[in-house]
mmCIF file as Biopython writes it, N, C-alpha, C and O atoms, coordinates in Angstrom:
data_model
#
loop_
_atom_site.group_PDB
_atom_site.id
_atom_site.type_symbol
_atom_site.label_atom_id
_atom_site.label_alt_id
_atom_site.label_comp_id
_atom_site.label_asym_id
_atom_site.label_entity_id
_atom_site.label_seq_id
_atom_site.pdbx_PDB_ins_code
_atom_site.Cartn_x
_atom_site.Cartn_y
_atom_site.Cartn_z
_atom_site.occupancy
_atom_site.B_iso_or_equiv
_atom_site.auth_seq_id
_atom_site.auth_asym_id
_atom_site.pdbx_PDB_model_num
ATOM 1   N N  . UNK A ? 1  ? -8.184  1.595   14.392  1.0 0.0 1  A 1 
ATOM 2   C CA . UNK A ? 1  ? -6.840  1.264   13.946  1.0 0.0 1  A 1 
ATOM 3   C C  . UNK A ? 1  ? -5.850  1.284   15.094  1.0 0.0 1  A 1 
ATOM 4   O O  . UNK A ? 1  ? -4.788  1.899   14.999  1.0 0.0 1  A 1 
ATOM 5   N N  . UNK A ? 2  ? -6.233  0.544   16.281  1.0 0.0 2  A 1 
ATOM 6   C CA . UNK A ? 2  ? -5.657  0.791   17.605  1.0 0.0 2  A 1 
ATOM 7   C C  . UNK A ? 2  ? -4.409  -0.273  17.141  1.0 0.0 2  A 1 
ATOM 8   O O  . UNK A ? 2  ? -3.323  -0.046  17.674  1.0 0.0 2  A 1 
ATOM 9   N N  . UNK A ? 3  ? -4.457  -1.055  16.490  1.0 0.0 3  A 1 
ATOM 10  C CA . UNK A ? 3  ? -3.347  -2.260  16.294  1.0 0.0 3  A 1 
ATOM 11  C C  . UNK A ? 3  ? -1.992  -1.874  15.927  1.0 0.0 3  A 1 
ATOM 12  O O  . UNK A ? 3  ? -1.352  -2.887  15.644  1.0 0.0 3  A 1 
ATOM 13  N N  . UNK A ? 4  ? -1.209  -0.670  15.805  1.0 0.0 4  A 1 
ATOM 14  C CA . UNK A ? 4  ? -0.187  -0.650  15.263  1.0 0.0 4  A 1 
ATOM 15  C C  . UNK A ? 4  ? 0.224   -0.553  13.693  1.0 0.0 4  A 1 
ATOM 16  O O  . UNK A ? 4  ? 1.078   0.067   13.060  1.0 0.0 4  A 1 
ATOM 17  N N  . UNK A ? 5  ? -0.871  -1.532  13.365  1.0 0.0 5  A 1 
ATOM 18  C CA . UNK A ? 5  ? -0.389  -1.239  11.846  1.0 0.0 5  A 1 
ATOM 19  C C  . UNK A ? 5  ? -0.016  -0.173  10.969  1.0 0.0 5  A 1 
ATOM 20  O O  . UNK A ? 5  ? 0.752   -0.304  10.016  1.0 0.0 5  A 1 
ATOM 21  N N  . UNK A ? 6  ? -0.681  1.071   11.380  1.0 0.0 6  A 1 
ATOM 22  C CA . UNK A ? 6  ? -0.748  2.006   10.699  1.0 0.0 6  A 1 
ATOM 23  C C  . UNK A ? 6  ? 0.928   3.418   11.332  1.0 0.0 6  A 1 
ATOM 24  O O  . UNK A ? 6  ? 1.296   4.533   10.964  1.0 0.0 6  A 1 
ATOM 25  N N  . UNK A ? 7  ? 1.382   2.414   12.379  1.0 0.0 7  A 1 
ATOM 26  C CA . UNK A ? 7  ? 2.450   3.503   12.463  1.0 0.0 7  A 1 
ATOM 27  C C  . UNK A ? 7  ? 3.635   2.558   11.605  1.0 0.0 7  A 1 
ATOM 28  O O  . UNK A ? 7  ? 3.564   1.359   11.334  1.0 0.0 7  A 1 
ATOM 29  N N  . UNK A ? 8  ? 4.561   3.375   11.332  1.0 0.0 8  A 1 
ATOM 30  C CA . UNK A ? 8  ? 5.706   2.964   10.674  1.0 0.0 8  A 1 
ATOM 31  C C  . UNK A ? 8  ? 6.993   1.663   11.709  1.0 0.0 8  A 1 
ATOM 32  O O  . UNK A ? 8  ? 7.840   2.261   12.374  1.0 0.0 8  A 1 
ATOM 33  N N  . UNK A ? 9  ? 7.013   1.158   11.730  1.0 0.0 9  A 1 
ATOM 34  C CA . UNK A ? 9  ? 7.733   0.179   12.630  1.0 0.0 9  A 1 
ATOM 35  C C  . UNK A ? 9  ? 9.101   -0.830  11.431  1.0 0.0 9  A 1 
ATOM 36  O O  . UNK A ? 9  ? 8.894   -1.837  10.754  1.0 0.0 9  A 1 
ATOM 37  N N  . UNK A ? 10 ? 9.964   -0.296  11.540  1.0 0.0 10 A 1 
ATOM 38  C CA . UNK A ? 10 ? 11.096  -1.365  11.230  1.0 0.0 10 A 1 
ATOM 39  C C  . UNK A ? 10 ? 11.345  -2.350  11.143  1.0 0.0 10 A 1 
ATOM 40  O O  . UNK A ? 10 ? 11.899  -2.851  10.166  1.0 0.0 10 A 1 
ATOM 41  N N  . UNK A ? 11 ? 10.835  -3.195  12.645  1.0 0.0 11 A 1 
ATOM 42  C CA . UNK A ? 11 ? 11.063  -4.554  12.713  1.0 0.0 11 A 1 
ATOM 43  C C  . UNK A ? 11 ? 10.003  -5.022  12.543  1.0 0.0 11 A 1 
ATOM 44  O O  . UNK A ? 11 ? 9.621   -5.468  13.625  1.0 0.0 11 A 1 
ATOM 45  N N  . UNK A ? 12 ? 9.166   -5.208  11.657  1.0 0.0 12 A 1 
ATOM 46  C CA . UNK A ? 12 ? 8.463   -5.353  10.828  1.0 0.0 12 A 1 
ATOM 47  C C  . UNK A ? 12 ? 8.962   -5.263  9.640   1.0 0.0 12 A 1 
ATOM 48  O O  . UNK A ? 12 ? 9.502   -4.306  9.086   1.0 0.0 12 A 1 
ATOM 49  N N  . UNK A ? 13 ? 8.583   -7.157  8.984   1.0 0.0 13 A 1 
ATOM 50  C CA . UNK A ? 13 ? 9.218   -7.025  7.837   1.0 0.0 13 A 1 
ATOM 51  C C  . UNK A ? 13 ? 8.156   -6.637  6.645   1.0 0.0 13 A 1 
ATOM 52  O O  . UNK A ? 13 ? 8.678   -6.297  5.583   1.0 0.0 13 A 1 
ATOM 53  N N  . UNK A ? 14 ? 6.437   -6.654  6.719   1.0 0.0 14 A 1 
ATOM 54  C CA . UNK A ? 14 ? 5.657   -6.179  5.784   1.0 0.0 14 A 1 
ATOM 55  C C  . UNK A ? 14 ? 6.417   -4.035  6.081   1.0 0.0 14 A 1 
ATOM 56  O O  . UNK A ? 14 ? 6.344   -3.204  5.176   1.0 0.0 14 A 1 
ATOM 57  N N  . UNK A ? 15 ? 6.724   -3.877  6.799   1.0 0.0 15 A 1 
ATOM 58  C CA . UNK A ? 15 ? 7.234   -2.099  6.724   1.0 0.0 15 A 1 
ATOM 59  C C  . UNK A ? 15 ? 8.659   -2.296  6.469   1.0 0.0 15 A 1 
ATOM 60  O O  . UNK A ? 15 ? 9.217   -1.202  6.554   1.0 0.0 15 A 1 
ATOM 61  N N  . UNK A ? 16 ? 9.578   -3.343  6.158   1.0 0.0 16 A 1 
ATOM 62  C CA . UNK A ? 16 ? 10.803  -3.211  5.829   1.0 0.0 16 A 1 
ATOM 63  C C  . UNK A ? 16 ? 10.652  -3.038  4.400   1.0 0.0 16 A 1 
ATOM 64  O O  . UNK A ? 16 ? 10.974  -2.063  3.720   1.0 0.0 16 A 1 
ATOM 65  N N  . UNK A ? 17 ? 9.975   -4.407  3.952   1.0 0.0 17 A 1 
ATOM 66  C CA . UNK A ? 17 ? 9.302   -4.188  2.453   1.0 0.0 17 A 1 
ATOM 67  C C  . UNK A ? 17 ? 9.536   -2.897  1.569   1.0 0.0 17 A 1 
ATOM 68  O O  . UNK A ? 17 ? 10.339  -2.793  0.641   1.0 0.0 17 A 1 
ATOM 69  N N  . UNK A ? 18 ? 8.557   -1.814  2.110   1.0 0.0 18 A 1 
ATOM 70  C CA . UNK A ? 18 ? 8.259   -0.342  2.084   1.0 0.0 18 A 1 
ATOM 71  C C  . UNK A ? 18 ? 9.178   0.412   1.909   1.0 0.0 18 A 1 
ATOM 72  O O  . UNK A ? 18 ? 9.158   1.257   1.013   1.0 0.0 18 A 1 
ATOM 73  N N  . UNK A ? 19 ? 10.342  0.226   2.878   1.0 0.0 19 A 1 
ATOM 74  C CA . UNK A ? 19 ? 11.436  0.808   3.171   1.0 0.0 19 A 1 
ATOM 75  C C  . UNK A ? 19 ? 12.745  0.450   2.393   1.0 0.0 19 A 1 
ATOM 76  O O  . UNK A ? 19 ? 13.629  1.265   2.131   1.0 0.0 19 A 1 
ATOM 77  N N  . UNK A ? 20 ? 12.752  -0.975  2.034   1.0 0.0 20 A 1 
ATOM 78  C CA . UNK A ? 20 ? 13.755  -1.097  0.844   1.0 0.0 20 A 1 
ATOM 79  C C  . UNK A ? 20 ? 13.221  -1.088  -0.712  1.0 0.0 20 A 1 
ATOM 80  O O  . UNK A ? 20 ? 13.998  -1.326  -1.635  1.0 0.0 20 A 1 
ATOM 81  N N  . UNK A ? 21 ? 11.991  -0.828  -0.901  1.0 0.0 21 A 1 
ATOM 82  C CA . UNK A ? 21 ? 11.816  -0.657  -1.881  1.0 0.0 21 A 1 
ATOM 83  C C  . UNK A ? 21 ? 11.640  1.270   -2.591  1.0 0.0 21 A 1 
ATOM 84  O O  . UNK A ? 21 ? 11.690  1.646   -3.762  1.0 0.0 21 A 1 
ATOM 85  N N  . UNK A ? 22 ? 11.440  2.082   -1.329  1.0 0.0 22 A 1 
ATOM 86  C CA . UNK A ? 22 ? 12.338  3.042   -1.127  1.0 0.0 22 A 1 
ATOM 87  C C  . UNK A ? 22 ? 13.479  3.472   -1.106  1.0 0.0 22 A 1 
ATOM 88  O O  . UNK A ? 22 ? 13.766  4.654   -1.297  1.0 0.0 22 A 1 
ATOM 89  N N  . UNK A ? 23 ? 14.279  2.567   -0.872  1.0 0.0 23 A 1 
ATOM 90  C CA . UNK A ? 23 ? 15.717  3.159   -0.908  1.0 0.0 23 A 1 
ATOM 91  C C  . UNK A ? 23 ? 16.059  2.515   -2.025  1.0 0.0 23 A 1 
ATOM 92  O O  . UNK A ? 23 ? 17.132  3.105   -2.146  1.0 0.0 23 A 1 
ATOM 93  N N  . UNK A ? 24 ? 16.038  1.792   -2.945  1.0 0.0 24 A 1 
ATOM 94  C CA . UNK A ? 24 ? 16.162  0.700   -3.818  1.0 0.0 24 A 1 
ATOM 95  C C  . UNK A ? 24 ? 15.655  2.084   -5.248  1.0 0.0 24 A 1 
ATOM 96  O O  . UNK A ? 24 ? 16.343  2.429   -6.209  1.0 0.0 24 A 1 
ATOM 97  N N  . UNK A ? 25 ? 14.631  2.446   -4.958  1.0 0.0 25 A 1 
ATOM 98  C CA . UNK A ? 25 ? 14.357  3.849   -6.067  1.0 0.0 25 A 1 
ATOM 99  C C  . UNK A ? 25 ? 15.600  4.438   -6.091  1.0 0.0 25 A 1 
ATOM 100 O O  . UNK A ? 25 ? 16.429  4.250   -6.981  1.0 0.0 25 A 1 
ATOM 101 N N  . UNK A ? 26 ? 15.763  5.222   -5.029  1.0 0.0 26 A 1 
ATOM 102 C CA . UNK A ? 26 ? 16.788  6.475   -4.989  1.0 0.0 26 A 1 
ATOM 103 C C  . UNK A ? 26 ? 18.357  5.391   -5.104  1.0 0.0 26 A 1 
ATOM 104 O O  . UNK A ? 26 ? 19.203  5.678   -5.950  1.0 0.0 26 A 1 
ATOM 105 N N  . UNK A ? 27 ? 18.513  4.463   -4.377  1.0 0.0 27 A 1 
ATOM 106 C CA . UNK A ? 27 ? 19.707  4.231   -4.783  1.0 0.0 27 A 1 
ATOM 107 C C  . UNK A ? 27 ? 20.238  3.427   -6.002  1.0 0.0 27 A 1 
ATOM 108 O O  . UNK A ? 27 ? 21.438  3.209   -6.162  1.0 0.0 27 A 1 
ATOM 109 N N  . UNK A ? 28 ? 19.053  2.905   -7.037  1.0 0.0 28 A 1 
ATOM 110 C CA . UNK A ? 28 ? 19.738  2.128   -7.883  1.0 0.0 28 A 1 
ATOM 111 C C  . UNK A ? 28 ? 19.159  2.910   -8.713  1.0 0.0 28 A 1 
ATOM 112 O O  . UNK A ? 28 ? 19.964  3.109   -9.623  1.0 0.0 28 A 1 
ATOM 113 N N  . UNK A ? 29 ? 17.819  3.685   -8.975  1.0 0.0 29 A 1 
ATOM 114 C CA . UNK A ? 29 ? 17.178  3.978   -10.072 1.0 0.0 29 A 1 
ATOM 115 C C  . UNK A ? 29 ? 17.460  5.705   -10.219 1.0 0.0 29 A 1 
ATOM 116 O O  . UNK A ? 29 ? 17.423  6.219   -11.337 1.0 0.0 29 A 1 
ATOM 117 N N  . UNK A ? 30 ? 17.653  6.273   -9.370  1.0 0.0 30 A 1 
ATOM 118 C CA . UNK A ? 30 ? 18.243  7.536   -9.290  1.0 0.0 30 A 1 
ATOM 119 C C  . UNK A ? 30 ? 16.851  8.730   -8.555  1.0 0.0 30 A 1 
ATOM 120 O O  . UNK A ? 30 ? 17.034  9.829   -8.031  1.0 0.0 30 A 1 
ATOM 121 N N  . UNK A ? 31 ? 16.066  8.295   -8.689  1.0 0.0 31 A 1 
ATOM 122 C CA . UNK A ? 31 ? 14.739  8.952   -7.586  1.0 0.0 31 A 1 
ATOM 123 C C  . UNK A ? 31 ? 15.323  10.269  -6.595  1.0 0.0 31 A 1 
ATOM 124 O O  . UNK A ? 31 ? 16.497  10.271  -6.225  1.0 0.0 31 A 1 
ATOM 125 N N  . UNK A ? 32 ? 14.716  10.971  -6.355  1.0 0.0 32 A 1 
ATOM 126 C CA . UNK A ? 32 ? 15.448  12.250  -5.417  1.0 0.0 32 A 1 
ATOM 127 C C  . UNK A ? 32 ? 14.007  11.063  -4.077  1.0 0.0 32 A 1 
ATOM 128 O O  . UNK A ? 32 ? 13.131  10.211  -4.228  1.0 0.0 32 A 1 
ATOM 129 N N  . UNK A ? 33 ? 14.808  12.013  -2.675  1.0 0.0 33 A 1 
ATOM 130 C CA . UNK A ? 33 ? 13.262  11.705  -2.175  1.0 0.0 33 A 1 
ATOM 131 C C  . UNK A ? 33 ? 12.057  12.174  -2.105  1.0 0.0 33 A 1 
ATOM 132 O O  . UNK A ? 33 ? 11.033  11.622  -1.702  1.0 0.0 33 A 1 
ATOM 133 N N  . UNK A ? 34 ? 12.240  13.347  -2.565  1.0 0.0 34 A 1 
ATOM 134 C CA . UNK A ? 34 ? 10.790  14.025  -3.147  1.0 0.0 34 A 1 
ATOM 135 C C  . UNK A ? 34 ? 10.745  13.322  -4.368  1.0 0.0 34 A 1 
ATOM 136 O O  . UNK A ? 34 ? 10.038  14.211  -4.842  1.0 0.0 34 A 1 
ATOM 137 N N  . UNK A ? 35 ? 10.864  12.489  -5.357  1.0 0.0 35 A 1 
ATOM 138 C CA . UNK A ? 35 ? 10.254  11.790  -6.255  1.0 0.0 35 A 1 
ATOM 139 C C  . UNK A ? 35 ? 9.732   10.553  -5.658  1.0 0.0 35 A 1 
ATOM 140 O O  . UNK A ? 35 ? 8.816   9.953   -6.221  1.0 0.0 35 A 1 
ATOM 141 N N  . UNK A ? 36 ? 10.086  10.257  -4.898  1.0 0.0 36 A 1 
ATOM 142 C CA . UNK A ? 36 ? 9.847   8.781   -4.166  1.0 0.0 36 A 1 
ATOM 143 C C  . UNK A ? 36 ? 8.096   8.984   -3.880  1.0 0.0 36 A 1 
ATOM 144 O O  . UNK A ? 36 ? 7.080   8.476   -4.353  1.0 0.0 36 A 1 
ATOM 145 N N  . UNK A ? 37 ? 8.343   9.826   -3.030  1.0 0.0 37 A 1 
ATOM 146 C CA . UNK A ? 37 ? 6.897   10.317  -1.783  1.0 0.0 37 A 1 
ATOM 147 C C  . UNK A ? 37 ? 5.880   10.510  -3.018  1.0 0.0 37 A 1 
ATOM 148 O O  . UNK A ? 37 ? 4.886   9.791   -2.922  1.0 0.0 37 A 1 
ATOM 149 N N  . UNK A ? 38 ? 5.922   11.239  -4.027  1.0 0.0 38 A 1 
ATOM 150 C CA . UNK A ? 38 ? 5.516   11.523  -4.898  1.0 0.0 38 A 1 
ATOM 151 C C  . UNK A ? 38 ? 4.944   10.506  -6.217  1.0 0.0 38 A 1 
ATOM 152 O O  . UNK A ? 38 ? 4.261   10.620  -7.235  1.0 0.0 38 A 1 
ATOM 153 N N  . UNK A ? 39 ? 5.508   9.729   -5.664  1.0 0.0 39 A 1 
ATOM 154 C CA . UNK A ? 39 ? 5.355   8.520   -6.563  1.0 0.0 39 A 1 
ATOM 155 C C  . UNK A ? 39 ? 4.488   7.145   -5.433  1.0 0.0 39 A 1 
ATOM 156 O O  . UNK A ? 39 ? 3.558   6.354   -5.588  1.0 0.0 39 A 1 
ATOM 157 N N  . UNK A ? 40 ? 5.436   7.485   -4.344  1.0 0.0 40 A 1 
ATOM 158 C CA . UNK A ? 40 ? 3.816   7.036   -3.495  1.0 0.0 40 A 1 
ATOM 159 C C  . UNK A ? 40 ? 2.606   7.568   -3.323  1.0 0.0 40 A 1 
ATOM 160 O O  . UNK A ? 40 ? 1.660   6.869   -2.960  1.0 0.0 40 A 1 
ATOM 161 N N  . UNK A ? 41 ? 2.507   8.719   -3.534  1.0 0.0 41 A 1 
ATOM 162 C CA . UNK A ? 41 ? 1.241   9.516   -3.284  1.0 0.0 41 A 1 
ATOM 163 C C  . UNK A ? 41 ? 0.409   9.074   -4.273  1.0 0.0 41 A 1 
ATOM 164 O O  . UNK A ? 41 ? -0.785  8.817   -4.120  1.0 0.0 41 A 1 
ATOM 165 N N  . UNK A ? 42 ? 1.125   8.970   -5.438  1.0 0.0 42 A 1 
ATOM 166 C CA . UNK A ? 42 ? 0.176   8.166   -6.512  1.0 0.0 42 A 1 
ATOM 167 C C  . UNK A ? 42 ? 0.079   7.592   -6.519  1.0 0.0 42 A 1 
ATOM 168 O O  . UNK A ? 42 ? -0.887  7.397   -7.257  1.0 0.0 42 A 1 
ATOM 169 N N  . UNK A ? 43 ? 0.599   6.300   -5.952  1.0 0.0 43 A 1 
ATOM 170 C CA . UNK A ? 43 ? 0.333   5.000   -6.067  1.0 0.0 43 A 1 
ATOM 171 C C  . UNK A ? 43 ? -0.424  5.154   -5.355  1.0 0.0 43 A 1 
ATOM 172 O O  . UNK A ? 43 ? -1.413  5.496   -6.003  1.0 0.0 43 A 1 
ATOM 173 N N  . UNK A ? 44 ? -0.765  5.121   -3.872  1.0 0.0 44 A 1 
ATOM 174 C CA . UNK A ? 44 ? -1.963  5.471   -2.953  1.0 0.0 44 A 1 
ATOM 175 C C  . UNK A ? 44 ? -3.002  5.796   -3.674  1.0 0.0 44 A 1 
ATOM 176 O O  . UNK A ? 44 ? -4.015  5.096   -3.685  1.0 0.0 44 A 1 
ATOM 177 N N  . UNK A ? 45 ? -2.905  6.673   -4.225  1.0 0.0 45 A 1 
ATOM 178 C CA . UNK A ? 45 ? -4.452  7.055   -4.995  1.0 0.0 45 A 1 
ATOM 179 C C  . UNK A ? 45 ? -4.830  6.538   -5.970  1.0 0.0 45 A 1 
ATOM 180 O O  . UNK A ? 45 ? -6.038  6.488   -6.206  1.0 0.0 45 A 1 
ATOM 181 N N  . UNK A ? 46 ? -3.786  5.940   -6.920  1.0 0.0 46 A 1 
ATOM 182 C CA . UNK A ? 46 ? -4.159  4.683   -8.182  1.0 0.0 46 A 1 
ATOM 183 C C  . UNK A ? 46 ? -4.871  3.434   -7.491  1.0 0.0 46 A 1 
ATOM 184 O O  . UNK A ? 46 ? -5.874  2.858   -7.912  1.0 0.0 46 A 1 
ATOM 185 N N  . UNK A ? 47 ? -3.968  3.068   -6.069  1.0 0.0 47 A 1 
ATOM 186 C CA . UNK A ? 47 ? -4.496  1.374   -5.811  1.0 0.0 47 A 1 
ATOM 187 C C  . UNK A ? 47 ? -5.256  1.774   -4.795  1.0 0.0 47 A 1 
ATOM 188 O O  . UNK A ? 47 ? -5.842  0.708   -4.604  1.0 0.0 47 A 1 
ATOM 189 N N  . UNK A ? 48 ? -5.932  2.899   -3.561  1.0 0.0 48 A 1 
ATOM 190 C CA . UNK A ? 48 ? -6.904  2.592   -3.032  1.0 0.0 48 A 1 
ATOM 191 C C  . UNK A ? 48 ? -7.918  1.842   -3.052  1.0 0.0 48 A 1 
ATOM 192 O O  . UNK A ? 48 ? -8.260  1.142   -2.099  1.0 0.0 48 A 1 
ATOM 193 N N  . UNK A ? 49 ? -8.755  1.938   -4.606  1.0 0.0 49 A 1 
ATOM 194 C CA . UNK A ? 49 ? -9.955  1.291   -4.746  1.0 0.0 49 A 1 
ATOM 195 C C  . UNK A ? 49 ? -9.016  -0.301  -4.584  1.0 0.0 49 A 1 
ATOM 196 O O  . UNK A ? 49 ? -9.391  -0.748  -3.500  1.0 0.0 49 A 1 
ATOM 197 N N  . UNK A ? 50 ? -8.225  -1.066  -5.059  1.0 0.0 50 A 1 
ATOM 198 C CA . UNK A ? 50 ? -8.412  -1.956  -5.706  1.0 0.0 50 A 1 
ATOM 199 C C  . UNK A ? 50 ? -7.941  -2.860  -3.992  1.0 0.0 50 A 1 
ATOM 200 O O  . UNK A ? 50 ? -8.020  -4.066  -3.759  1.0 0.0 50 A 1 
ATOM 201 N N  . UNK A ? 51 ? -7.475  -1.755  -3.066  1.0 0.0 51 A 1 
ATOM 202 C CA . UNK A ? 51 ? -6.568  -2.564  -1.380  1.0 0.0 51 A 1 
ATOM 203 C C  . UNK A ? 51 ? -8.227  -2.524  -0.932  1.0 0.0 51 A 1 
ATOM 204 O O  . UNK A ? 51 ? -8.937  -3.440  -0.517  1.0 0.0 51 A 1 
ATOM 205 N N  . UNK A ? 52 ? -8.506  -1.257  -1.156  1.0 0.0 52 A 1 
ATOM 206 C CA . UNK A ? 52 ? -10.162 -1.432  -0.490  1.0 0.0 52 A 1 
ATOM 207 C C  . UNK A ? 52 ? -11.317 -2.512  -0.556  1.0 0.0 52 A 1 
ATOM 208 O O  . UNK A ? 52 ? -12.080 -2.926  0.318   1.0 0.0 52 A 1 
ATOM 209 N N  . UNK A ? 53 ? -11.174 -2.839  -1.965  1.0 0.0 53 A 1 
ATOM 210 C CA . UNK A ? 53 ? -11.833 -4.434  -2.314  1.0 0.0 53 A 1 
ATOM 211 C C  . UNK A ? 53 ? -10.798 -5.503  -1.665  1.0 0.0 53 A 1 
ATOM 212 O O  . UNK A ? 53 ? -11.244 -6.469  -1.045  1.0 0.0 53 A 1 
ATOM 213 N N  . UNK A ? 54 ? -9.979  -5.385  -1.759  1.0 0.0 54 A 1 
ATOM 214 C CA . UNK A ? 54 ? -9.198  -6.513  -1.202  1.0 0.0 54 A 1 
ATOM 215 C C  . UNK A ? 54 ? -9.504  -6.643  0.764   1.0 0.0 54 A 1 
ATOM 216 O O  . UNK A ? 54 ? -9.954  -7.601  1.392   1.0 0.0 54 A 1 
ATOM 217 N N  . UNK A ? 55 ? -9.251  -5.890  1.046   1.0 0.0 55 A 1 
ATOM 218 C CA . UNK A ? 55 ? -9.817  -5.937  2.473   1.0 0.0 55 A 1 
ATOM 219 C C  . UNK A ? 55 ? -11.083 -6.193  2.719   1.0 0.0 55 A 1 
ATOM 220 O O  . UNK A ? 55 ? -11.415 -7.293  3.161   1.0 0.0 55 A 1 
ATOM 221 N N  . UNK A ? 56 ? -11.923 -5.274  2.484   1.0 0.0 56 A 1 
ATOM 222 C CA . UNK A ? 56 ? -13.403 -5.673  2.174   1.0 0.0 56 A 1 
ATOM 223 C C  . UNK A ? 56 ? -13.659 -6.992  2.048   1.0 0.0 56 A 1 
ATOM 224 O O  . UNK A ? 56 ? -14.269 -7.576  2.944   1.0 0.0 56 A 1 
ATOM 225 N N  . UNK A ? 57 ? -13.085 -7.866  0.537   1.0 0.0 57 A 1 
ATOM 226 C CA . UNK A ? 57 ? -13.660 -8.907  0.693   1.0 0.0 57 A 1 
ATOM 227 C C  . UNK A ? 57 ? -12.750 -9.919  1.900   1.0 0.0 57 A 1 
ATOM 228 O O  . UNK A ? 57 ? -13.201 -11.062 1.973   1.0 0.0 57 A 1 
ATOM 229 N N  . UNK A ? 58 ? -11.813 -9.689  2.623   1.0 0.0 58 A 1 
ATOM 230 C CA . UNK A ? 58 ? -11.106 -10.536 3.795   1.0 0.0 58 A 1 
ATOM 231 C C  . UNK A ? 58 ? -11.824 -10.633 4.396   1.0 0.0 58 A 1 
ATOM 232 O O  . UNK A ? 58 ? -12.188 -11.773 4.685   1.0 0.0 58 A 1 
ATOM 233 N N  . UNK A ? 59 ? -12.475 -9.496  4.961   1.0 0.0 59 A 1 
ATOM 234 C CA . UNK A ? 59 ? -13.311 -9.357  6.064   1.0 0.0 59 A 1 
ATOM 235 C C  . UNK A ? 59 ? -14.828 -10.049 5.727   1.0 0.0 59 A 1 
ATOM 236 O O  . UNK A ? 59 ? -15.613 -10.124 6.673   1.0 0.0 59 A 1 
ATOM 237 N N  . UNK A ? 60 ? -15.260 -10.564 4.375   1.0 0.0 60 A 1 
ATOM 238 C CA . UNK A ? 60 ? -16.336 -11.027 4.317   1.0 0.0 60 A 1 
ATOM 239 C C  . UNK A ? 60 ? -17.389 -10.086 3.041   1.0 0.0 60 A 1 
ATOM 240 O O  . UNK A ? 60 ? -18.444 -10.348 2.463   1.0 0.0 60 A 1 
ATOM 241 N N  . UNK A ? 61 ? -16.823 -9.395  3.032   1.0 0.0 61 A 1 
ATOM 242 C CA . UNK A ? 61 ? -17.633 -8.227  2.390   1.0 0.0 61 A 1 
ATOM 243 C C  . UNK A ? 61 ? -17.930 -8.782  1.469   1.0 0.0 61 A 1 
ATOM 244 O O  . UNK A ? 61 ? -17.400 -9.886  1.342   1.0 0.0 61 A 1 
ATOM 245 N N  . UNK A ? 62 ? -18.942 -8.313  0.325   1.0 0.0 62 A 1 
ATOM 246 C CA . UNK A ? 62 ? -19.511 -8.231  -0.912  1.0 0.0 62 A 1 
ATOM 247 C C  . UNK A ? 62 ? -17.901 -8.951  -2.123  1.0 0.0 62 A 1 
ATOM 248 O O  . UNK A ? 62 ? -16.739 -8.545  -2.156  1.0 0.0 62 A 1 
ATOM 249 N N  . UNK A ? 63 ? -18.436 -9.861  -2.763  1.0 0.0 63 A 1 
ATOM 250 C CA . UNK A ? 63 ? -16.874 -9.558  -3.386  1.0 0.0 63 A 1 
ATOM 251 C C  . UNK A ? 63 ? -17.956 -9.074  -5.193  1.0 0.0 63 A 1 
ATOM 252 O O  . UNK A ? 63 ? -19.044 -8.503  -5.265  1.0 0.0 63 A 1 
ATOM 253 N N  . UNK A ? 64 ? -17.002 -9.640  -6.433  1.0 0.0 64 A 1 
ATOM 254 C CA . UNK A ? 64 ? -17.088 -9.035  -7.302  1.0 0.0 64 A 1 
ATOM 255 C C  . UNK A ? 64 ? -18.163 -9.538  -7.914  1.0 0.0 64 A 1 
ATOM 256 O O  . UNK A ? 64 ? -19.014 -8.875  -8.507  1.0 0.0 64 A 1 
ATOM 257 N N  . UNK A ? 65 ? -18.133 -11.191 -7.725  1.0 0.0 65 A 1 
ATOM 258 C CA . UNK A ? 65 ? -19.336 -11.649 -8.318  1.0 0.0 65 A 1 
ATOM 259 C C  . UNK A ? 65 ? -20.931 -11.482 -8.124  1.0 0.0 65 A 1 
ATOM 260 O O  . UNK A ? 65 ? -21.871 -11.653 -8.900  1.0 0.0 65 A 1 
ATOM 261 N N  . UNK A ? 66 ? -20.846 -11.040 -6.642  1.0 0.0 66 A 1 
ATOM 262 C CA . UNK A ? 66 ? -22.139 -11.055 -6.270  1.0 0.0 66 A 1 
ATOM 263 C C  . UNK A ? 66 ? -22.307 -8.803  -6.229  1.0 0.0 66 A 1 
ATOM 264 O O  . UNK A ? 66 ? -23.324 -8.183  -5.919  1.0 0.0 66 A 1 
ATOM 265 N N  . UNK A ? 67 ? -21.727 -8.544  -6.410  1.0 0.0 67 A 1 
ATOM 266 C CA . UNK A ? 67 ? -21.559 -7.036  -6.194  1.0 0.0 67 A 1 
ATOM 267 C C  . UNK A ? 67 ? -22.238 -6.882  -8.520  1.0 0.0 67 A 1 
ATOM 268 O O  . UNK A ? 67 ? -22.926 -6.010  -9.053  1.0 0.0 67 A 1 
ATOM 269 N N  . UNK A ? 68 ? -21.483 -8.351  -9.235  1.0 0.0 68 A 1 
ATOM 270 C CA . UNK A ? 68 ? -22.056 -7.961  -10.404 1.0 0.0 68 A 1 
ATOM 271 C C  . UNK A ? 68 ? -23.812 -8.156  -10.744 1.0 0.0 68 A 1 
ATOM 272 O O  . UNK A ? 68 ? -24.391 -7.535  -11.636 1.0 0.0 68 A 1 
ATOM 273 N N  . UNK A ? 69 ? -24.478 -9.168  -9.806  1.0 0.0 69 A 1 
ATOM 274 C CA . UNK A ? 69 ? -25.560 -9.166  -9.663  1.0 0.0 69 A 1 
ATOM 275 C C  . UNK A ? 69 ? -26.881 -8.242  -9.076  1.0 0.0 69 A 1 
ATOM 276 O O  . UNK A ? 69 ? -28.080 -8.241  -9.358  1.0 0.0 69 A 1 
ATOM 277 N N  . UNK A ? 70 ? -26.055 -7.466  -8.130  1.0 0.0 70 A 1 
ATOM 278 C CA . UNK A ? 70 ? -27.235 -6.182  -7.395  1.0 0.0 70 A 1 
ATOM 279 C C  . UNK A ? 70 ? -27.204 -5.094  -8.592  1.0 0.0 70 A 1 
ATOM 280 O O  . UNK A ? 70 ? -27.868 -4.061  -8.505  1.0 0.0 70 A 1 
#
């Protein structure tokens, strides 16, 4: 993961994304920021499997149809 992606960067608009949809909680919906993080933490752990297939199959991997045949 030498590419950058994985640190937080601003000018970057896939990490601006992130970042106004963060502040967009707490400032329109009323979120503390410990509800925010907290609500990412779950989301992280709800959509892992489903980013993990998604990458997987970018890269070539197994996708669903042939993963229903083995």
């Amino acid at each position: 993961m030498g590419n950058g992606k994985n640190k937080f960067d601003i000018t970057r608009f896939e990490h601006q994304l992130i970042a106004s949809t963060m502040t967009v909680l707490v400032d329109d919906f009323g979120y503390t920021p410990r509800e925010v993080f907290e609500l990412m933490d779950d989301a992280k752990r709800q959509l892992w499997g489903a980013l993990a297939e998604l990458a997987n199959e970018r890269k070539g991997g197994i996708n669903n149809e042939s993963a229903k045949t083995l």
